[in-house]
DOTOR-696965 format. One record per residue (C-alpha): residue number from 0; x, y, z; residue in one letter. Coordinates in pm, whole numbers. Last residue first. Example, Ala and Ser with C-alpha at 12.3 -4.5 7.8 and 13.67 -1.06 7.14 Angstrom:
# residues 2
<rec seq="1" east="1367" north="-106" up="714" type="s"/>
<rec seq="0" east="1230" north="-450" up="780" type="a"/>
END
This chain:
# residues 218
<rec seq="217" east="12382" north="10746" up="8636" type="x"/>
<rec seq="216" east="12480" north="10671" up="8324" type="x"/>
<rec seq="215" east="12262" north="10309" up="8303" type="x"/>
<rec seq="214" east="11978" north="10547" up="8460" type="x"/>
<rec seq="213" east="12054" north="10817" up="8196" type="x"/>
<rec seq="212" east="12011" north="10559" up="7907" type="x"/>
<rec seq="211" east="11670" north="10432" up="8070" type="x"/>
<rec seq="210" east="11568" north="10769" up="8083" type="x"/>
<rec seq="209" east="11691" north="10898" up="7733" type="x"/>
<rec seq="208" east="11474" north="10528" up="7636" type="x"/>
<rec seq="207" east="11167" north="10700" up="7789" type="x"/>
<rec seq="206" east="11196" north="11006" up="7574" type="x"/>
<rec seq="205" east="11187" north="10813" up="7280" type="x"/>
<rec seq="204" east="10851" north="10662" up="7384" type="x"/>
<rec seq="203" east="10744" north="11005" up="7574" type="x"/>
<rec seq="202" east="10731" north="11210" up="7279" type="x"/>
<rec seq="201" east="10427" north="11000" up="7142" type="x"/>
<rec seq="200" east="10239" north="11147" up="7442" type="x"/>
<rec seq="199" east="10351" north="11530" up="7398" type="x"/>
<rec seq="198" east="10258" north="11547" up="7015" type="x"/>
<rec seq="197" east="9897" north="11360" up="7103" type="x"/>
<rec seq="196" east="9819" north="11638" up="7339" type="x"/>
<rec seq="195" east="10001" north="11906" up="7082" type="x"/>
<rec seq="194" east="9727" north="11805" up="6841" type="x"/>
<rec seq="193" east="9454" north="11868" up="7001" type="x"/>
<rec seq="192" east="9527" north="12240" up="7049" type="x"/>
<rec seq="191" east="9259" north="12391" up="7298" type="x"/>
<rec seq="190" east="9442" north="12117" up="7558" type="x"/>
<rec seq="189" east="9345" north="11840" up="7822" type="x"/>
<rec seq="188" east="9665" north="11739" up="7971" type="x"/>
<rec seq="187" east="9503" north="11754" up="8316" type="x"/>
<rec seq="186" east="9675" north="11681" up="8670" type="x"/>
<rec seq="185" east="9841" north="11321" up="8810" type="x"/>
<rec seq="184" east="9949" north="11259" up="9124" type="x"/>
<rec seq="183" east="10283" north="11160" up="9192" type="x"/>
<rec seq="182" east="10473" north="10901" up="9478" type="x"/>
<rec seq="181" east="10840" north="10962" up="9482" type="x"/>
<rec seq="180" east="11107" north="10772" up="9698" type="x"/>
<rec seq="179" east="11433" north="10980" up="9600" type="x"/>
<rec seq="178" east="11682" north="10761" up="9504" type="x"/>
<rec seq="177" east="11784" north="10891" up="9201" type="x"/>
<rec seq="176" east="11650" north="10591" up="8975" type="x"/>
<rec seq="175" east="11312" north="10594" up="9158" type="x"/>
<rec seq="174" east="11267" north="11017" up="9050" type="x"/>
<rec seq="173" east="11361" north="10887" up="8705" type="x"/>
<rec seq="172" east="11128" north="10625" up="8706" type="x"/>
<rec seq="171" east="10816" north="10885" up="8852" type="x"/>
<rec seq="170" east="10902" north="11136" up="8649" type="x"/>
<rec seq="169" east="10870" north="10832" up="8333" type="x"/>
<rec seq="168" east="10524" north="10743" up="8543" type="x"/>
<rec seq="167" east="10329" north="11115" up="8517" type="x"/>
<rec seq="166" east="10441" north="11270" up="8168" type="x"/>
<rec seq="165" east="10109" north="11128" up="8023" type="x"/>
<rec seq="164" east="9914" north="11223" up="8355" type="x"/>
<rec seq="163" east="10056" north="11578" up="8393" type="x"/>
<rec seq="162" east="10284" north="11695" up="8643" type="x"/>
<rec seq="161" east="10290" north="11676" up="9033" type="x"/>
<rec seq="160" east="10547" north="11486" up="9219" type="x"/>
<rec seq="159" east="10513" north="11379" up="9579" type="x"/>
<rec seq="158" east="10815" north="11371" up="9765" type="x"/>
<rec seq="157" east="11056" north="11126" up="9966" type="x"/>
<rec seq="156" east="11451" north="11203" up="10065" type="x"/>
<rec seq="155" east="11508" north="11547" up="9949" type="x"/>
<rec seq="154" east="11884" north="11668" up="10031" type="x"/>
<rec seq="153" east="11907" north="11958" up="9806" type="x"/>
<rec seq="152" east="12166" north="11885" up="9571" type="x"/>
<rec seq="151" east="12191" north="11563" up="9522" type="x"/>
<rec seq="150" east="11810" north="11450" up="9610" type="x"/>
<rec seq="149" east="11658" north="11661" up="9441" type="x"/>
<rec seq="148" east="11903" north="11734" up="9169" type="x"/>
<rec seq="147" east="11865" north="11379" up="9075" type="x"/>
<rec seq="146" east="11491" north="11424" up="9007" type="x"/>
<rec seq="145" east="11512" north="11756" up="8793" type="x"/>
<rec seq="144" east="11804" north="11667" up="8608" type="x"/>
<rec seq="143" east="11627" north="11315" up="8501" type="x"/>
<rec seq="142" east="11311" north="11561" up="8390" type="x"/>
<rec seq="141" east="11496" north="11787" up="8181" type="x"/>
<rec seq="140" east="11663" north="12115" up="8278" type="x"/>
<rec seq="139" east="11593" north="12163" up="8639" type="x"/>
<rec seq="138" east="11887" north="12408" up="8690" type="x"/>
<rec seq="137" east="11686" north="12651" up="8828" type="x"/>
<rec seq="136" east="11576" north="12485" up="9135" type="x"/>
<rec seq="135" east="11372" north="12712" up="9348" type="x"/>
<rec seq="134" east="11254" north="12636" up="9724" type="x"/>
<rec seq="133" east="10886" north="12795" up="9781" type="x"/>
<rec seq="132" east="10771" north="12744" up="10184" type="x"/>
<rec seq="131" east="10962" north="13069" up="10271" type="x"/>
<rec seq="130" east="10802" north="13257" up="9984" type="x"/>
<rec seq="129" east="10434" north="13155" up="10123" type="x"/>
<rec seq="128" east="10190" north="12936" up="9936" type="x"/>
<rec seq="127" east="9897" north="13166" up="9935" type="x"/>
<rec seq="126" east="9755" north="13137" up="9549" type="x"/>
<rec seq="125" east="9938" north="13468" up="9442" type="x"/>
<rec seq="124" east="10287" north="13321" up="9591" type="x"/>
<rec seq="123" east="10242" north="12999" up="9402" type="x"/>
<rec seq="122" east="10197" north="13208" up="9079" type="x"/>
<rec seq="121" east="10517" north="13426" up="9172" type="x"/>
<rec seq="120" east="10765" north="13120" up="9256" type="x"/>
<rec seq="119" east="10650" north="12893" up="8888" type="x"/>
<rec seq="118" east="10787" north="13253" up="8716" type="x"/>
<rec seq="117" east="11092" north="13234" up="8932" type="x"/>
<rec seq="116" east="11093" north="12877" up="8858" type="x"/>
<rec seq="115" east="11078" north="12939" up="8443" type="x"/>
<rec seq="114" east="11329" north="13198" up="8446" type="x"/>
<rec seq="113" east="11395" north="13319" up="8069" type="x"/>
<rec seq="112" east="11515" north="13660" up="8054" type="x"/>
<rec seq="111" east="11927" north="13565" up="8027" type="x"/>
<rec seq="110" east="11882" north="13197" up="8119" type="x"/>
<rec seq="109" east="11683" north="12939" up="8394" type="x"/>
<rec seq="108" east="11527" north="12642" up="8318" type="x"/>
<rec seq="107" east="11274" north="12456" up="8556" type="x"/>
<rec seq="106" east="11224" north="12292" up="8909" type="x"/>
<rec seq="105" east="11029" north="12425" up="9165" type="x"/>
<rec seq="104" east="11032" north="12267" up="9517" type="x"/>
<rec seq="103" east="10725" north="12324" up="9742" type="x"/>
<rec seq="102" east="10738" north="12318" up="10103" type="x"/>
<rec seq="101" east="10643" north="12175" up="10439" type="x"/>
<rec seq="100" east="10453" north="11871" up="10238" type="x"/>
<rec seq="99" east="10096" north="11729" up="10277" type="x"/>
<rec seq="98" east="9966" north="12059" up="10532" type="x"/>
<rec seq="97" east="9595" north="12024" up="10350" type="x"/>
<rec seq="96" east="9751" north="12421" up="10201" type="x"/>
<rec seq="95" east="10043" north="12244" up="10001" type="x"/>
<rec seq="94" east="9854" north="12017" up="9860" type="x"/>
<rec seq="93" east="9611" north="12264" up="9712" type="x"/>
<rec seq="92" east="9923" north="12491" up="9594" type="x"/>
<rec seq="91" east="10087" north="12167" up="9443" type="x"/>
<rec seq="90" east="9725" north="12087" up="9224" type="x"/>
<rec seq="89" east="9772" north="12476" up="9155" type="x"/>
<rec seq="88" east="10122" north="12424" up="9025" type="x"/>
<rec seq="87" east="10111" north="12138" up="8792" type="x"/>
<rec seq="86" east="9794" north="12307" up="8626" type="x"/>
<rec seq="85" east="9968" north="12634" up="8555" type="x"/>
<rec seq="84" east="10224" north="12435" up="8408" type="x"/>
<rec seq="83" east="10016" north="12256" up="8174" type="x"/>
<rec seq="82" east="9817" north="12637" up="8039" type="x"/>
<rec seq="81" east="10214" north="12787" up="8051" type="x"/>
<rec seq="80" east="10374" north="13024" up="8321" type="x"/>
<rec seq="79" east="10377" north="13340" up="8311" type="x"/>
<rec seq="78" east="10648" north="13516" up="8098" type="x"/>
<rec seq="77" east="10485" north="13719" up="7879" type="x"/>
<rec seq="76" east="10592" north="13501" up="7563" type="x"/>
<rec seq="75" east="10377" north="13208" up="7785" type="x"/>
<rec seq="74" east="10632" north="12974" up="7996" type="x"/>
<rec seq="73" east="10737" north="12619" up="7986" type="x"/>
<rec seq="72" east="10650" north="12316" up="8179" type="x"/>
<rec seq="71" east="10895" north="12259" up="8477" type="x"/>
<rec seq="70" east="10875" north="12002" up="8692" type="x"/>
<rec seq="69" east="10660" north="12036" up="9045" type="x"/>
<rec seq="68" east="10830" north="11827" up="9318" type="x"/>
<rec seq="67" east="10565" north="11839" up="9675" type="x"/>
<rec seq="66" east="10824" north="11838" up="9951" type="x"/>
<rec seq="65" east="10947" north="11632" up="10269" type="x"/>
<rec seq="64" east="10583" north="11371" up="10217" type="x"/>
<rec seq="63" east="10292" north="11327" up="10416" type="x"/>
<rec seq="62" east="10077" north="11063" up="10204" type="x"/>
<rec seq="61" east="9856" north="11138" up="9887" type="x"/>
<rec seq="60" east="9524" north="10991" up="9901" type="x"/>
<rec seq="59" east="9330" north="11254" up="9802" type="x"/>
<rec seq="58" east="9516" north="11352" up="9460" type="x"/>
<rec seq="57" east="9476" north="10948" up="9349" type="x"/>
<rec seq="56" east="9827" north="10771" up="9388" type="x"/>
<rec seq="55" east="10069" north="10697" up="9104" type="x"/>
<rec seq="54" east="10376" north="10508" up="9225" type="x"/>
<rec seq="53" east="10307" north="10130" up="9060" type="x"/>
<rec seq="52" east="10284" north="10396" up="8710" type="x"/>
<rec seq="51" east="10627" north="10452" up="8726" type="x"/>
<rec seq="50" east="10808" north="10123" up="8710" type="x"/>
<rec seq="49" east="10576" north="9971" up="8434" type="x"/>
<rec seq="48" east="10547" north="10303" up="8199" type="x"/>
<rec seq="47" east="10933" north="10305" up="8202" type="x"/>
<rec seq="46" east="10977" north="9918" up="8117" type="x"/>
<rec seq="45" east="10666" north="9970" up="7827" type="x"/>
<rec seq="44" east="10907" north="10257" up="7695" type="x"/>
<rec seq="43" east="11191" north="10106" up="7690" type="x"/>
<rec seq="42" east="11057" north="9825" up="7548" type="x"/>
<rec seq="41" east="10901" north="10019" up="7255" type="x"/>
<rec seq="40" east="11202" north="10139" up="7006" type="x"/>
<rec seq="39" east="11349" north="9822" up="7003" type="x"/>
<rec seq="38" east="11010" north="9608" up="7006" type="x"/>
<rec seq="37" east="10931" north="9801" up="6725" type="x"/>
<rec seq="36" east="11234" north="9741" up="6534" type="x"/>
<rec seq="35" east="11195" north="9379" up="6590" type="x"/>
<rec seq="34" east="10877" north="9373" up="6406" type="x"/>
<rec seq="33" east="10993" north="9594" up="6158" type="x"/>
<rec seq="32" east="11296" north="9351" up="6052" type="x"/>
<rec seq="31" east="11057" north="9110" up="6108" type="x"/>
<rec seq="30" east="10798" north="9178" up="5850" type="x"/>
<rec seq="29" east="11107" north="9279" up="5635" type="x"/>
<rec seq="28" east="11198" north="8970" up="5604" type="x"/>
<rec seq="27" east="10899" north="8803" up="5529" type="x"/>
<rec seq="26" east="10874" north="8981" up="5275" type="x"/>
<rec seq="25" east="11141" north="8927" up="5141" type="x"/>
<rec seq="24" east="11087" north="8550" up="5161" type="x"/>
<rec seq="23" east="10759" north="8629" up="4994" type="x"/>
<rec seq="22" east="10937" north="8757" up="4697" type="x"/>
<rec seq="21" east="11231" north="8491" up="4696" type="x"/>
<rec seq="20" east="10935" north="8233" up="4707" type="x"/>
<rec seq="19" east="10782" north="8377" up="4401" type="x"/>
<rec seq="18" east="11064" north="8477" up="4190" type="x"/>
<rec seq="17" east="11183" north="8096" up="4139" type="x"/>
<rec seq="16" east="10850" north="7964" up="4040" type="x"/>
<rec seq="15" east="10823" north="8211" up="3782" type="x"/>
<rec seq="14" east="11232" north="8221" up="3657" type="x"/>
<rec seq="13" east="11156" north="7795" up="3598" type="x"/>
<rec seq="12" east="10851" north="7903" up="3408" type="x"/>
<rec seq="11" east="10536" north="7742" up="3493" type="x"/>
<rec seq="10" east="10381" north="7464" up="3291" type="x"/>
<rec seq="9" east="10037" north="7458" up="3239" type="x"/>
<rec seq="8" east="9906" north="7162" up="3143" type="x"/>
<rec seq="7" east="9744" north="7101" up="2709" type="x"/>
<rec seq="6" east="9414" north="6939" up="2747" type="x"/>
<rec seq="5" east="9413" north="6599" up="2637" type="x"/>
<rec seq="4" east="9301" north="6565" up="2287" type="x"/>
<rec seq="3" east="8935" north="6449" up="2252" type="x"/>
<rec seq="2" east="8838" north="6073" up="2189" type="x"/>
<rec seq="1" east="8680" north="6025" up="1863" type="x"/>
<rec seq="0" east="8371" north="5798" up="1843" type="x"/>
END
């Protein structure tokens, strides 16, 4: 009986075995390259989210505060104000009338045509909030303007802010950061426009590290 020749064994190339690991060594790399990224571009965010939401209080159990804060929104291309704005300022009209705050402060841009508290001033006006109960900021250009002016410029020392539930805790942070002791309620970010809902919330991660920036500038 013959034996059978041994099976020949494999042998890998020397430029084989040495590509391998260097290719999962890359990617390694890069798996924490991004990972590291992420937790770049997200801390500030989950910081921001942390601070503001311990100051979000349900609509009916909102405490007496010097002024209910309503941030700008925008206006519509005949000047009223937007669908979210709209929002922001009827929740402030309803807490105005159960006698929460003595007045309302608006807070928006202001240039040439565009006057974004005047136009906040007239739809508080139509839904009984009186002109001497209105105060107008009009230099309420982002939401770390609006919160520092309040306190800076005209003296505010605790408020309830009203905006929309996304936007809700970085107002909040910012309104902490300027000293002015803030509680918010949140209204409806609903929208005909899906997309712009999801548009406004994945603004607020890089728009929570402008916050943290402007608190370390403050």
């Amino acid at each position: 009986m013959t034996d059978d020749p041994p099976a020949p064994r494999s042998v890998a190339s020397p430029r084989a075995s040495r590509v391998r690991p260097r290719g999962a060594r890359r990617r390694r790399s890069t798996l924490w390259t991004a990972a590291g990224l992420a937790v770049v571009v997200l801390a500030p965010f989950v910081v921001v989210q942390a601070v503001g939401r311990t100051r979000v209080v349900a609509a009916d159990a909102v405490p007496e505060r010097d002024a209910i804060v309503v941030p700008g929104a925008g206006l519509r291309p005949d000047g009223t104000p937007s669908t979210y704005l709209r929002r922001r300022l009827d929740a402030a009209a309803d807490l105005w009338a159960r006698g929460l705050a003595p007045v309302v402060l608006v807070s928006g841009d202001a240039h040439d045509d565009y006057d974004e508290p005047g136009s906040m001033r007239a739809w508080l006006l139509d839904r009984g909030v009186p002109d001497d109960a209105i105060v107008l900021d009009r230099e309420g250009y982002d939401t770390h303007a609006t919160c520092t002016r309040a306190v800076s410029e005209l003296g505010l020392g605790a408020a309830v802010v009203v905006t929309q539930g996304y936007h809700l805790p970085r107002t909040l942070f910012s309104c902490r950061v300027a000293g002015l002791d803030a509680v918010g309620v949140g209204v409806s970010a609903a929208s005909v426009e899906p997309w712009k809902a999801v548009l406004y919330r994945v603004r607020e991660v890089p728009a929570a590290t402008k916050a943290l920036l402007d608190a370390v500038r403050r």
